[in-house]
N, C-alpha and C positions, 0 to 999 in steps of 0.2 A: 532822216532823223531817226533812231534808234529809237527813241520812245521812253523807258525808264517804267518805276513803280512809284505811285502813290494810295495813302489808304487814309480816307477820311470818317467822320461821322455824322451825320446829317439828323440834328434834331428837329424833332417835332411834338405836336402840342395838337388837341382840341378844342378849340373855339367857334361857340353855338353849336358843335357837332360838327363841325368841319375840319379836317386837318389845315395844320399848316407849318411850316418847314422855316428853319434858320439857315439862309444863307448871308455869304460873305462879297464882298464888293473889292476884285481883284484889284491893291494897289499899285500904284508908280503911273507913268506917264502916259502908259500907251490905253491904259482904262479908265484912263481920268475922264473923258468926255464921253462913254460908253455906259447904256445900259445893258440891254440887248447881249449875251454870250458874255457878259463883262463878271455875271454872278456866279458863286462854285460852292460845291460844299469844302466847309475849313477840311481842309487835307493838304497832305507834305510828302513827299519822296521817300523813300525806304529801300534796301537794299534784300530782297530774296535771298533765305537761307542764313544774313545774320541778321534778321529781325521781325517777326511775324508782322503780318500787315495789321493785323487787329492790337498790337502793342504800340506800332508803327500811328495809326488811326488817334489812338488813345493822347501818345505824343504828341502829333501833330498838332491837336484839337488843343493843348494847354498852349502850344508855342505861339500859334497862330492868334487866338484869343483872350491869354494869357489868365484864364482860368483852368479850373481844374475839371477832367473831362464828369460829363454827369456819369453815379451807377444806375443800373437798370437794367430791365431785360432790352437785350439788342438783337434788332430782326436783318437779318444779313439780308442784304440789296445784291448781293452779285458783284459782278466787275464788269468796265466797258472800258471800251478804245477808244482814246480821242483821237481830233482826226490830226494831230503832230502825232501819233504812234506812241502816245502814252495810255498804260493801264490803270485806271483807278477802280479802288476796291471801295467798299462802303456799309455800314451798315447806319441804321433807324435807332434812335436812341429818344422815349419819350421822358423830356424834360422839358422844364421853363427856363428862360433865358433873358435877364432884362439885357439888350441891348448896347445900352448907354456902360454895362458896367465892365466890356472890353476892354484889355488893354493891349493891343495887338504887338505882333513881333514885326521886327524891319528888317530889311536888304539894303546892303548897297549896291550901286548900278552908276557906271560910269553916263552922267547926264549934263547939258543937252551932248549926245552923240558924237566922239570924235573929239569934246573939249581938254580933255585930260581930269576935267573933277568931277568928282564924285558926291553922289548926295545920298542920303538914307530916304528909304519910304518903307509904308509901314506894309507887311503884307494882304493885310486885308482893310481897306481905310473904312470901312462900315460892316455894320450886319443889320439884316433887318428881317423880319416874319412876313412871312409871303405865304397867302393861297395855294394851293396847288397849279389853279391854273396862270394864278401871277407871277407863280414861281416858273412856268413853264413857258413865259416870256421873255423871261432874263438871264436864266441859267447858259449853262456852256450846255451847246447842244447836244452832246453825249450823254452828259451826267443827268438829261430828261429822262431818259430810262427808269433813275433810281425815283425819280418822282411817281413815275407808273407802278413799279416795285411797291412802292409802301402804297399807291392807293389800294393794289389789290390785296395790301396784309389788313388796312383797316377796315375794308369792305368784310373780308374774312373773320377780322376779329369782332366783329359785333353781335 
């Protein structure tokens, strides 16, 4: 597998003094009974050299949630490799986010497999505010990294 780019935004917030992080709950069929590696930061594919990841990140985060990305200062998280051989980029963006006021974007995918129809799902069926450490129970095991990233910005920034 070749791998590809993607470049997300991973917010977060302090509550009682604890960070805590918005992730997304990957749709369609095959994450439907998944928690565990099932959660991501909102982030989409992009093409190097016609599109900076950080404009890329910006895009994805309206497509995905169908709001508009928060401003703010953004603490760049780096990049990792997932383990299909994809690269995602990311940064920290401290905003609030009511959950409920998503409106996700969809995919179609030929479903059940081999039928000939097709159905729409949405790309992220949820989101929801996770702990760092709850967060680092459910994310896609790469993008834990970016969890560790922003805990040592907010340790730093205090």
């Amino acid at each position: 597998m070749s791998g590809g780019h993607s470049a997300g935004l991973l917010l977060y917030r302090h509550t009682g003094g604890r960070p805590e992080v918005l992730l997304g709950h990957m749709g369609g069929p095959f994450f439907a009974r998944r928690d565990a590696g099932a959660w991501t930061v909102p982030k989409g594919e992009y093409v190097p050299g016609q599109e900076s990841a950080w404009h890329a990140a910006r895009r994805e985060f309206q497509e995905e949630l169908g709001l508009p990305p928060p401003d703010g200062a953004a603490v760049e998280l780096g990049e990792v490799r997932q383990s299909g051989g994809k690269t995602v980029t990311a940064w920290a963006v401290r905003a609030d986010l009511d959950p409920a006021a998503i409106v996700p974007g969809t995919f179609v995918m030929e479903w059940p497999p081999r039928s000939g129809r097709t159905q729409e799902f949405p790309e992220l069926d949820r989101v929801a505010w996770f702990g760092l450490d709850g967060a680092r129970e459910v994310i896609v095991k790469a993008q834990s990294v970016f969890l560790d990233r922003l805990a040592e910005h907010s340790e730093g920034a205090r």
